[in-house]
MARPAGU-252406 format. One line per 2 residues: number of its first residue (from 1); their letters; for each residue x, y, z of C-alpha. Coordinates in Angstrom, 3 decimals. Last residue first. Example, Ala and Ser with C-alpha at 12.3 -4.5 7.8 and 13.67 -1.06 7.14 Angstrom:
BEGIN
2> SA> 13.670:-1.060:7.140  12.300:-4.500:7.800
end
This chain:
BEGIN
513> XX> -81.908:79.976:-123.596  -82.492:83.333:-121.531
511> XX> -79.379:85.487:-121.652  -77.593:87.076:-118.480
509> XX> -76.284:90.533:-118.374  -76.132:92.894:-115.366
507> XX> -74.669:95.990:-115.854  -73.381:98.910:-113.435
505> XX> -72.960:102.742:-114.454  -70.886:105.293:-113.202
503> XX> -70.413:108.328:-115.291  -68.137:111.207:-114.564
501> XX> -69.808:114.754:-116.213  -66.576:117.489:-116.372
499> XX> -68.433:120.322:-117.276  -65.985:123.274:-119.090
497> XX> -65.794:127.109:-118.570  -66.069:130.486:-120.449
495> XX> -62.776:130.248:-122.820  -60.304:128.014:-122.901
493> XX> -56.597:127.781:-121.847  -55.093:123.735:-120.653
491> XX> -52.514:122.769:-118.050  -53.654:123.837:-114.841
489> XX> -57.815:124.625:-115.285  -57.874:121.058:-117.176
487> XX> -56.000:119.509:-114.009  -58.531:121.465:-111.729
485> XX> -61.121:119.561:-113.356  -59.559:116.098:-113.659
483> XX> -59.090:116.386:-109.949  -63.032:117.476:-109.288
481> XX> -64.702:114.788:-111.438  -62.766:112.112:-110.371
479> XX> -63.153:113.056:-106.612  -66.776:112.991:-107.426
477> XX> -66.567:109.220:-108.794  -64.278:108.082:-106.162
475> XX> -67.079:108.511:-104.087  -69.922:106.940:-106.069
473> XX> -66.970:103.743:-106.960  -64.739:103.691:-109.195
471> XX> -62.435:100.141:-110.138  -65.240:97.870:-109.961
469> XX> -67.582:100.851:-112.007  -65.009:101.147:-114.878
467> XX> -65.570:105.168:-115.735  -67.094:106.778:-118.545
465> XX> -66.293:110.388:-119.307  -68.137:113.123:-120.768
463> XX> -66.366:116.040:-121.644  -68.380:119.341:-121.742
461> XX> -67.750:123.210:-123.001  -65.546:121.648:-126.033
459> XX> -68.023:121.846:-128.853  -70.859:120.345:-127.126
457> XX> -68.779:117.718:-126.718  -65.554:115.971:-125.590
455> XX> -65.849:112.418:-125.135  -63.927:109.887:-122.599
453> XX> -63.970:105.999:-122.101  -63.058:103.364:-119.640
451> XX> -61.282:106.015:-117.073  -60.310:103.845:-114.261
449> XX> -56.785:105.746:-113.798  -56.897:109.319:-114.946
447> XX> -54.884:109.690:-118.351  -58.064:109.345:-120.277
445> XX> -59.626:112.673:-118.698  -56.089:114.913:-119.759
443> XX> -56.630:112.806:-123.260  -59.827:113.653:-124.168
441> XX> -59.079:117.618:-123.285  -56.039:117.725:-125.719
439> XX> -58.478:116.092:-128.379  -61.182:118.865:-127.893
437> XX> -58.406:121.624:-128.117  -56.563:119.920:-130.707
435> XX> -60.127:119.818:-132.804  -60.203:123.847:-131.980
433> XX> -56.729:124.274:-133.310  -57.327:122.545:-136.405
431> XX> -60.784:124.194:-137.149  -59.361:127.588:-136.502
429> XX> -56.451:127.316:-139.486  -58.433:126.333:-142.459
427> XX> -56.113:123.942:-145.567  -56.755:123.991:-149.108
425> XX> -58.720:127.216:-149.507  -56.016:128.609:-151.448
423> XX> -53.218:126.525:-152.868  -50.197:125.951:-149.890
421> XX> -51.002:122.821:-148.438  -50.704:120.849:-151.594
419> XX> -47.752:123.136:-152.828  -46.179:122.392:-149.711
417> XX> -46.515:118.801:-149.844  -45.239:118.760:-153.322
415> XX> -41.659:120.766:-152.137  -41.450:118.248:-149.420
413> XX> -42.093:115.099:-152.101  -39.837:116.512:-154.246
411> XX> -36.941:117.180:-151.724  -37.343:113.341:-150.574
409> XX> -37.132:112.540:-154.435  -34.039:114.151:-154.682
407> XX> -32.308:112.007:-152.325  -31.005:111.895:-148.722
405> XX> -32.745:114.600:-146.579  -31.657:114.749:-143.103
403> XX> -33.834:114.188:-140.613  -37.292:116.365:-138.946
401> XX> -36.584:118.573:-142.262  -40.440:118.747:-142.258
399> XX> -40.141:116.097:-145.542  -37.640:113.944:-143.678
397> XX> -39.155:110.993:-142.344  -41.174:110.492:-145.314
395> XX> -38.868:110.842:-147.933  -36.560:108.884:-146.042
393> XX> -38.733:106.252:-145.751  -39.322:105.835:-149.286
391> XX> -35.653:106.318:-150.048  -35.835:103.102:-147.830
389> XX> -38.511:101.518:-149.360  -41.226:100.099:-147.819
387> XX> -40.701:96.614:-145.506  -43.769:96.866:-143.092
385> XX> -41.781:98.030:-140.098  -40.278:100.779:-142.383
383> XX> -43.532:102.088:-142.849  -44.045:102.418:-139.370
381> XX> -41.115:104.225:-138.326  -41.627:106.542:-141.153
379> XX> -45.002:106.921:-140.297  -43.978:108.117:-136.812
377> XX> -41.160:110.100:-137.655  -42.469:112.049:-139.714
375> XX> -45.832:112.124:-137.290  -43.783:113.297:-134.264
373> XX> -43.522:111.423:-131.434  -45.768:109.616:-128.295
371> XX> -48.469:107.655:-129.763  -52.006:107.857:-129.292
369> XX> -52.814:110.986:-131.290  -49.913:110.168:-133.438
367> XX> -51.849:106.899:-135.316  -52.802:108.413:-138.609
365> XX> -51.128:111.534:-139.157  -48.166:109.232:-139.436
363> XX> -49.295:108.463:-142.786  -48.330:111.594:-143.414
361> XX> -46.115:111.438:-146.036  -47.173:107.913:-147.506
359> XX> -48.808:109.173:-150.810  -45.956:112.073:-151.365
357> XX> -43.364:108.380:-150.486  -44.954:106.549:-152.678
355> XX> -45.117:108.778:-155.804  -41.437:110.014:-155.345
353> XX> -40.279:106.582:-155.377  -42.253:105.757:-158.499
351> XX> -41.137:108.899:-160.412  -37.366:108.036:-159.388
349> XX> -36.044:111.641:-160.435  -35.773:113.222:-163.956
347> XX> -36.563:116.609:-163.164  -39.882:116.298:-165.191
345> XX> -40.756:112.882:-164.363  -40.065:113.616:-160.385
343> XX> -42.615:116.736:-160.229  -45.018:114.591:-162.254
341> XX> -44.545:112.231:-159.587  -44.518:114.371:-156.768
339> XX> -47.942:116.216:-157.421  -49.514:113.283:-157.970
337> XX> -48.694:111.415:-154.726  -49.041:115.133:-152.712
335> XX> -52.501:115.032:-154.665  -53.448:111.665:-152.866
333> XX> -52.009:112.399:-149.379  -54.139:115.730:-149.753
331> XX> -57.245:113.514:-150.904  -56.477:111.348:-147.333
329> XX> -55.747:114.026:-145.592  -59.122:115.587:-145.775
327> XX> -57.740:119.665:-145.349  -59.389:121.856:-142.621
325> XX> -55.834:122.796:-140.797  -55.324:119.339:-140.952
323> XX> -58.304:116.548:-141.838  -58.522:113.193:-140.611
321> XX> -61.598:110.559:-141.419  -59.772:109.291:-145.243
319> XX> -56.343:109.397:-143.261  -57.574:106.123:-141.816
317> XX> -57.539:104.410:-145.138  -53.365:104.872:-144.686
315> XX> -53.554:102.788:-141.714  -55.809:100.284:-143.423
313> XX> -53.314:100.455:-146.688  -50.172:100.172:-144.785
311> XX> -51.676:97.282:-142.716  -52.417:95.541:-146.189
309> XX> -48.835:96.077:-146.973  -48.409:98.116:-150.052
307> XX> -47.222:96.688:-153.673  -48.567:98.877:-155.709
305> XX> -48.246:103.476:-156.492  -50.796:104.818:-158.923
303> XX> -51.987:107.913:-156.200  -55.727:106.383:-157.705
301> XX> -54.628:102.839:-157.051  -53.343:103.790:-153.216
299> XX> -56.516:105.796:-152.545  -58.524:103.602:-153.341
297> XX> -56.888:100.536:-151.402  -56.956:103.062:-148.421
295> XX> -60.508:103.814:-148.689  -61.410:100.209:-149.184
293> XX> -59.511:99.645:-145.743  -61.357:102.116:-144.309
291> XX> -64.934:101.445:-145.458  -64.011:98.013:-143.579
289> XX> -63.337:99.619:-140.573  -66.505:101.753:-140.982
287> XX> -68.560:98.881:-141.281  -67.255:97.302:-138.099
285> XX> -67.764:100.273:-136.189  -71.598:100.024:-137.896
283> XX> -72.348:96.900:-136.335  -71.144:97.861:-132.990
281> XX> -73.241:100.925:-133.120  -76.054:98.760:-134.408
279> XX> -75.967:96.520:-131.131  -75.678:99.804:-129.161
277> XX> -78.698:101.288:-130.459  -80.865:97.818:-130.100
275> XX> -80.091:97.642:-126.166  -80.945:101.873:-126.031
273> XX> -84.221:101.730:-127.798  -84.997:102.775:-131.290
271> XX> -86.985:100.234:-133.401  -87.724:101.811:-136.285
269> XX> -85.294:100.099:-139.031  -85.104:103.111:-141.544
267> XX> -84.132:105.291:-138.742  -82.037:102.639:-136.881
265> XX> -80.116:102.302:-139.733  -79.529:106.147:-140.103
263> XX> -78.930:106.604:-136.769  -75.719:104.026:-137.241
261> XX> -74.590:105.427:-140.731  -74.152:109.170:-138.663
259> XX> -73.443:108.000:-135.595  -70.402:105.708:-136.987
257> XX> -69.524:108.851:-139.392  -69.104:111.054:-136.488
255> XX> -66.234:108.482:-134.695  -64.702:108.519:-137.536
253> XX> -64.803:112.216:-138.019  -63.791:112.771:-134.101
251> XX> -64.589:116.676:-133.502  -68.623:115.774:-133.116
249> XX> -71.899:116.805:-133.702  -74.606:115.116:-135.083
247> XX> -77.386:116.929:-136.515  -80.874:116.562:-137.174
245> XX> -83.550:116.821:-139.854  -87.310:116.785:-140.744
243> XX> -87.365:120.780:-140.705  -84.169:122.297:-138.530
241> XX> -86.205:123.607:-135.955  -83.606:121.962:-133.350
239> XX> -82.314:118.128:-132.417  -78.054:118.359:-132.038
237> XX> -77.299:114.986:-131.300  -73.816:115.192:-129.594
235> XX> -71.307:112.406:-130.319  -69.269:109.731:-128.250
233> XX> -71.264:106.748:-129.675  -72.660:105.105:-126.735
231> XX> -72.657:108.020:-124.585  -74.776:110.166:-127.114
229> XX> -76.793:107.093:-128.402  -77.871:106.545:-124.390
227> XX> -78.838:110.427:-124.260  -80.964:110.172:-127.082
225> XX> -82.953:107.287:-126.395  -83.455:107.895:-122.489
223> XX> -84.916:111.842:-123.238  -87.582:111.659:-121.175
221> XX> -89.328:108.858:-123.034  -87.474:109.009:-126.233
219> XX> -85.114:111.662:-128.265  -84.862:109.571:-131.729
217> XX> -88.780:108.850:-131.365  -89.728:112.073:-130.504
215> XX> -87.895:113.286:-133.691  -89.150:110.426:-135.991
213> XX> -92.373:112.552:-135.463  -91.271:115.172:-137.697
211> XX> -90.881:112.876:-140.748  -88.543:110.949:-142.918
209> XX> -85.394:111.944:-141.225  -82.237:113.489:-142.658
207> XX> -79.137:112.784:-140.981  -77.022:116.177:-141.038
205> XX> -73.329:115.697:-140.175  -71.158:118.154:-138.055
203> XX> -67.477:118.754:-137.522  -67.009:120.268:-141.345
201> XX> -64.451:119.637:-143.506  -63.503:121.864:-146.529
199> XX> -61.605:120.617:-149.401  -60.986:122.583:-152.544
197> XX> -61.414:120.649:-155.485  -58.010:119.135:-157.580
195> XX> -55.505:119.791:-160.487  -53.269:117.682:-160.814
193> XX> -52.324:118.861:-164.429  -52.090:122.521:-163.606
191> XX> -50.441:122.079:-160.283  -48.060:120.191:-161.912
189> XX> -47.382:122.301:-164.898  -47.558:125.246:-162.963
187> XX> -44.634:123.537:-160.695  -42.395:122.909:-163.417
185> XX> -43.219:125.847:-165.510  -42.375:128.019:-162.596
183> XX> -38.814:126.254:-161.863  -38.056:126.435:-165.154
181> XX> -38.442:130.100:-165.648  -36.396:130.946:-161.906
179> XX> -33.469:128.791:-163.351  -33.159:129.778:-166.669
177> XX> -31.217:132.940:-166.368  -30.559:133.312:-163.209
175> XX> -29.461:129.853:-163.322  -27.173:130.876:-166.390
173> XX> -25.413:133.281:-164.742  -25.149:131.839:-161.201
171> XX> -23.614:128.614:-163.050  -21.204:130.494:-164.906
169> XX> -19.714:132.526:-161.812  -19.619:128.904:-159.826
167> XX> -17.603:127.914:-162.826  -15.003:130.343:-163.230
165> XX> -14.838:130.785:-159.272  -14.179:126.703:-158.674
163> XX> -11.905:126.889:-162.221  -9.629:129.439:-160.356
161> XX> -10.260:127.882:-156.362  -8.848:124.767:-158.043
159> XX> -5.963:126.519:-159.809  -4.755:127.727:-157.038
157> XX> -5.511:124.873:-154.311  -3.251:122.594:-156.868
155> XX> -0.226:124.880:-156.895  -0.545:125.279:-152.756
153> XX> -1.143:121.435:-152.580  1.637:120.459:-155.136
151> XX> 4.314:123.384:-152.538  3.038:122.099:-149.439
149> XX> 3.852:118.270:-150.881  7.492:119.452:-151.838
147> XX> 8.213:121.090:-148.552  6.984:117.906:-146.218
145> XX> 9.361:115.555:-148.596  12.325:117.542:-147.883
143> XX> 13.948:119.226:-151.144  17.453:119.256:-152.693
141> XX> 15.532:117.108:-155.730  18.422:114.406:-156.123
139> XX> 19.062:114.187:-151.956  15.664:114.544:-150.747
137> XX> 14.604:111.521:-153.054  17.597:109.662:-152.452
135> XX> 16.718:110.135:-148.160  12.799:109.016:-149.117
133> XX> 14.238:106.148:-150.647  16.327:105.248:-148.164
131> XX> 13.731:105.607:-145.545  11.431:103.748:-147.361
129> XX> 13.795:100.674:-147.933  14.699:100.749:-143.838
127> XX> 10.884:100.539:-143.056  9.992:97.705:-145.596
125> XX> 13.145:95.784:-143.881  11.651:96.664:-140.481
123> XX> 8.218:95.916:-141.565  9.910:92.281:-142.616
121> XX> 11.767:91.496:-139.268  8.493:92.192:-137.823
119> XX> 6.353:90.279:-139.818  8.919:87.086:-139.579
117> XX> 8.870:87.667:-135.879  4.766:88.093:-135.525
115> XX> 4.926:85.005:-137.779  7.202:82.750:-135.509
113> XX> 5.053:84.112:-132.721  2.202:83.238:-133.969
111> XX> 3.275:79.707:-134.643  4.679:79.463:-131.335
109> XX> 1.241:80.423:-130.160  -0.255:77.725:-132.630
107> XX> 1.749:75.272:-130.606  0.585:76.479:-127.039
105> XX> -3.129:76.250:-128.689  -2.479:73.291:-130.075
103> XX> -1.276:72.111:-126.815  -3.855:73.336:-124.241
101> XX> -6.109:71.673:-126.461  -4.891:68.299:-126.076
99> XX> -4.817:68.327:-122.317  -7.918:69.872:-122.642
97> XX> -9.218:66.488:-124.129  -7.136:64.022:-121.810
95> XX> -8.470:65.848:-118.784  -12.124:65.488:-120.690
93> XX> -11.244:62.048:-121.135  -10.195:61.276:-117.518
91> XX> -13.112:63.211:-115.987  -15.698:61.188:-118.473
89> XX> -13.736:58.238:-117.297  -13.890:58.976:-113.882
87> XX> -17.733:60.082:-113.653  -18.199:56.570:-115.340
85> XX> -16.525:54.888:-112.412  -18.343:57.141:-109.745
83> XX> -21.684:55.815:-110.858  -20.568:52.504:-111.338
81> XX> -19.390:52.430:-107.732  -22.830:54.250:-107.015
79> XX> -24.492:51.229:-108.574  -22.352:48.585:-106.481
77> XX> -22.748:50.100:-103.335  -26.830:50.452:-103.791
75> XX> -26.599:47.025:-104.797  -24.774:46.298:-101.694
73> XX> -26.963:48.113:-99.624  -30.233:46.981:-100.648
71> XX> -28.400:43.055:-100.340  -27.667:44.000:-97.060
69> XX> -30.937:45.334:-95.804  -33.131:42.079:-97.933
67> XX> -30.432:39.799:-95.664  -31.544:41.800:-93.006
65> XX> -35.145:41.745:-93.531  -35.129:38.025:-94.093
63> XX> -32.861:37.617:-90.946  -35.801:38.993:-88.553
61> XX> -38.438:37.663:-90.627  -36.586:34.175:-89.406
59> XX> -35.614:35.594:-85.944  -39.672:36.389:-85.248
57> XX> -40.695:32.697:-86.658  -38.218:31.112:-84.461
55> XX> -39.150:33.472:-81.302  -43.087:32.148:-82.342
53> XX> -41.802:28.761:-82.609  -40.395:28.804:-78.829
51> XX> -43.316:30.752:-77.511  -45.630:27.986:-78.981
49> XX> -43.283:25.576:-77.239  -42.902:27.248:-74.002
47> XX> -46.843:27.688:-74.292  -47.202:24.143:-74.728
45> XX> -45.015:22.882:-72.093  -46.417:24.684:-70.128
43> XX> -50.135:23.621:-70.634  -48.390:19.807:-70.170
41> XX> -47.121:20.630:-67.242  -50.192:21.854:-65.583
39> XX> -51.973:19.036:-66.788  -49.629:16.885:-65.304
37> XX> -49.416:18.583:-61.804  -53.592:18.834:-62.513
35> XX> -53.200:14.516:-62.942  -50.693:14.352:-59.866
33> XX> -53.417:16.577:-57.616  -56.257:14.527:-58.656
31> XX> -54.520:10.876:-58.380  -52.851:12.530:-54.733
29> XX> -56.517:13.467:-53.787  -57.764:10.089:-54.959
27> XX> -55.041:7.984:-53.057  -55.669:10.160:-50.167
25> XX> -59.450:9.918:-50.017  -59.301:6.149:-50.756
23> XX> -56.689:5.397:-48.052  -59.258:6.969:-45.741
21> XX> -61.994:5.491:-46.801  -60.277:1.951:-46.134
19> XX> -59.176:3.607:-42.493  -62.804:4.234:-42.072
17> XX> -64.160:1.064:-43.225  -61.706:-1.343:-41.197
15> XX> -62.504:1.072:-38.394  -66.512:0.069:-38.939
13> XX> -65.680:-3.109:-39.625  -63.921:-3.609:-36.540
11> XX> -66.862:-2.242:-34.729  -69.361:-4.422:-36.095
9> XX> -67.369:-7.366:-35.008  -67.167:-5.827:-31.803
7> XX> -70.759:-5.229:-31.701  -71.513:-8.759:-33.034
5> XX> -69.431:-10.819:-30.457  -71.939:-9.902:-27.465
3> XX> -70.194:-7.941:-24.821  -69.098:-9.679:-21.721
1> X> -70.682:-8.682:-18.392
end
C-alpha cells in the first residue's frame, strides 16, 4: 500500500531540519570557540604588553640608579683626587721648607765651627801670653807664683787678725759700757709709752635676764628649748641660783659670743622655741662676721699700719675671739705693733716695717686649728698670698726662729713679742692647755667620717657630736660612739672620764605658699 505523499514530504523536512540544525550548532560552536580563541589572545596580548612596559619601566629606574651610582662615584673620585692633590702640595712645601732649614742650620754649624776655631786658636794665644808672663814674672822676682800669694795672704791674715783683736777688744769695752744702759732705756721706754691693761679671758659669759621666770622660758617644756640652743650653738647653758642670770659656757670665744648676742635677742624678743632659735643663731653668725672685720679694721688703724688686704683684716679680726696662754690676741697683736715701732724709731730701723709685721705676727693664730703647720709659718704663708711685704713676711715667719731672720726689724718684732708676753698677768698658762684639751677632743670626733658637727662641753667631760643621718644610721650611730671613745682613751690624757653623745636626727622641710 503506497504511503500518502505528505509523510514523506514531512519526513524530508524533518531531515532537511535536522541536518540545518546541525550546521547551525557547529557553525555557532566554532563562532563561540573562535571568538573565546580571540578573546583569549587578545587578554595575552595585553598582559605580554603590560609585562613588556612594566620590564621597560623596571630597566629605566634600573639605568637611572646606575647612572646616579656612577656619577656618585666619579664625584667621589674626583674630590678625593683633590683631596690627595692638596695633601701633595702641602707635603711638597713642607719638604721644600725643611729642606731649607736643614740648610741654615748646616750653614750656621759651619759658622759655629768657624768661631769655635777662631776661639780656640785665640784661648791658645791668650794661654801662651799668660804663661810667658807668668815665666818673666818667676824669672825677675826668683819666686813661683803659688809662694808669692802664700806669703800676701800670710802678711795680710796678720795684720787682719791685729786690727780684728784691737777692735773686737774696743767694742766689748764700750758695749759693756753702754750697751746694757741702752738696752734698758730702750725697752722701758717702750713699755712705758705703750703701756696697756692686763688681759684676762674667761670661757664663760653671763646674759642677764629681766626676771626669774625668763628662766623657765629659756629651759622649756622638759627642757626642749635649752637643749636645742645647746646643739645649735655648740655651748653649755649653765642655769643655777645665780639671781636673774645665766651662763654660757664654752672654750670657742666666737662661738660663745654667737650664744651670748643670740640669747640675748631672743630674750628681748620672747618668742623662744627651737625653729625661731636657730633662725637667730644664723642671724647672729652673720653679725659676728661682720663684728670681725670691724675688729680687724680697728685694730689695724689703732697698730697705725695701711694698706692691708681686706682678707688680711677679716683674718686678722679673728684674733679679736683667740686668746694664748689667757692673752686676747688681738690687743697683744696690737701692743706687739706698738711695741715694735717705737722699738724700730729708736734703733733706727724701718718703723713701718716693724709695725706691720708685730701687728701681723700671729696672724697665723687665726686659721692653725684647721690647718696643718705652724702658725709662723702659717701667717707668713698667708700674708704673702695677699702681697705684704717681704721683710714683712720675714718678720713674721721668723719671730720663733722657725726661719732665718733677715733684717733688724724681724729681731724687733721677736724681741716686742716677748716683752708683750712677758709683763705680768699678760698671758695664764692652765687656760691654754685646757682650751687645747677641748680643741684636741673636737678634732679626734671630726676626723670620723659622717661627723656634721662636734662640741666639747661641760668643760671637757662631754663632746657632743652631730652626725649626717643618710650617711649614719641607729647602728652606725653606736659604733660611732664606741670607736671615737676608745680613740680618745688611745691618744688623749684626762682626768675622771668623757661622754661621747652621737646625735642622729632627720628633717623634713617643706614651706606652705
Amino acid at each position: 500500500m503506497r504511503q500518502p505523499p505528505e509523510i514523506g514530504t514531512i519526513f524530508i523536512v524533518v531531515i532537511a531540519s535536522l541536518v540545518l540544525i546541525a550546521v547551525l550548532t557547529i557553525l555557532l560552536v566554532r563562532f563561540y570557540v573562535a571568538r573565546f580563541k580571540k578573546e583569549q589572545m587578545e587578554k595575552s596580548d595585553n598582559l605580554i604588553q603590560a609585562a613588556t612596559e612594566k620590564a621597560k619601566m623596571i630597566e629605566i629606574e634600573a639605568r637611572d640608579k646606575a647612572l646616579k651610582i656612577l656619577q656618585e662615584s666619579d664625584n667621589e673620585i674626583t674630590r678625593r683626587r683633590q683631596d690627595i692633590m692638596r695633601e701633595d702640595d702641602r707635603q711638597q712645601k713642607r719638604r721644600a721648607e725643611l729642606d731649607h732649614r736643614i740648610e741654615r742650620l748646616e750653614q750656621r754649624e759651619q759658622n759655629l765651627n768657624k768661631r769655635q776655631s777662631a776661639l780656640d786658636k785665640r784661648a791658645n794665644e791668650i794661654e801662651k801670653l799668660y804663661s810667658d808672663q807668668l815665666e818673666e814674672l818667676q824669672r825677675i822676682g826668683q819666686m813661683s807664683m803659688e809662694e808669692a800669694k802664700q806669703v800676701l795672704l800670710n802678711e795680710a791674715e796678720k795684720e787682719a787678725r791685729n786690727d780684728m783683736a784691737r777692735i773686737i777688744r774696743q767694742i766689748e769695752g764700750e758695749a759693756r759700757a753702754e750697751g746694757e744702759k741702752r738696752a734698758r732705756e730702750i725697752i722701758t721706754d717702750a713699755i712705758q709709752r705703750v703701756a696697756s691693761e692686763h688681759v684676762v679671758s674667761v670661757s664663760t659669759s653671763l646674759v642677764m635676764l629681766p626676771n626669774e621666770e625668763m628662766k623657765g622660758r629659756i629651759v622649756g617644756r622638759n627642757g626642749r628649748n635649752i637643749r636645742a640652743f645647746e646643739q645649735a650653738a655648740g655651748v653649755d647653758v649653765i642655769v643655777d641660783d645665780t639671781p636673774e642670770a645665766v651662763t654660757i659656757s664654752c672654750f670657742d670665744p666666737v662661738r660663745r659670743e654667737i650664744a651670748r648676742r643670740s640669747l640675748d635677742r631672743l630674750i628681748l624678743d620672747g618668742r623662744i622655741h627651737p625653729a625661731h632659735i636657730e633662725k637667730i643663731l644664723n642671724e647672729e653668725e652673720k653679725e659676728v662676721e661682720k663684728a670681725i672685720v670691724e675688729a680687724g679694721e680697728e685694730a689695724a688703724f689703732d697698730a697705725g699700719v695701711a694698706g692691708l688686704h681686706p682678707e688680711i683684716l677679716k683674718m686678722l679680726g679673728r684674733l679679736k675671739f683667740r686668746t694664748s696662754y689667757g692673752q686676747n690676741q688681738l690687743a697683744h697683736a696690737v701692743e706687739v705693733a706698738r711695741l715694735s715701732a717705737v722699738l724700730a724709731a729708736e734703733l733706727g730701723a724701718d718703723v713701718e716695717v716693724a709695725r706691720a709685721g708685730g701687728l701681723l705676727h700671729d696672724l697665723g693664730k687665726a686659721m692653725d686649728h684647721n690647718t696643718e703647720g705652724t702658725h709662723a709659718q702659717l701667717g707668713a704663708d698667708f700674708a704673702r698670698r695677699y702681697g705684704v711685704n717681704s721683710r714683712v713676711v720675714n718678720a713674721m715667719a721668723s719671730h720663733h726662729h722657725e726661719v732665718e731672720q733677715e733684717s733688724i726689724e724681724a729681731v724687733i718684732v721677736e724681741a716686742a713679742d716677748a716683752i708683750s708676753g712677758a709683763r705680768p698677768g699678760a698671758r695664764r698658762e692652765d687656760l691654754e692647755q685646757y682650751i687645747k684639751r677641748l680643741r684636741a677632743l673636737e678634732e679626734i670626733a671630726n676626723s670620723f667620717k659622717g661627723v656634721q658637727q662636734s662640741y666639747a662641753i661641760q668643760a671637757g667631760r662631754e663632746v657632743r657630736i652631730i652626725v649626717q643621718p643618710e650617711e649614719i644610721d641607729d647602728l652606725a650611730s653606736t659604733r660611732l660612739a664606741r670607736d671615737i671613745a676608745k680613740k680618745v682613751e688611745e691618744t688623749m690624757q684626762y682626768p675622771g672620764q668623757i661622754k661621747v653623745t652621737v646625735i642622729r636626727e632627720t628633717r623634713a622641710v617643706e614651706f606652705a605658699k
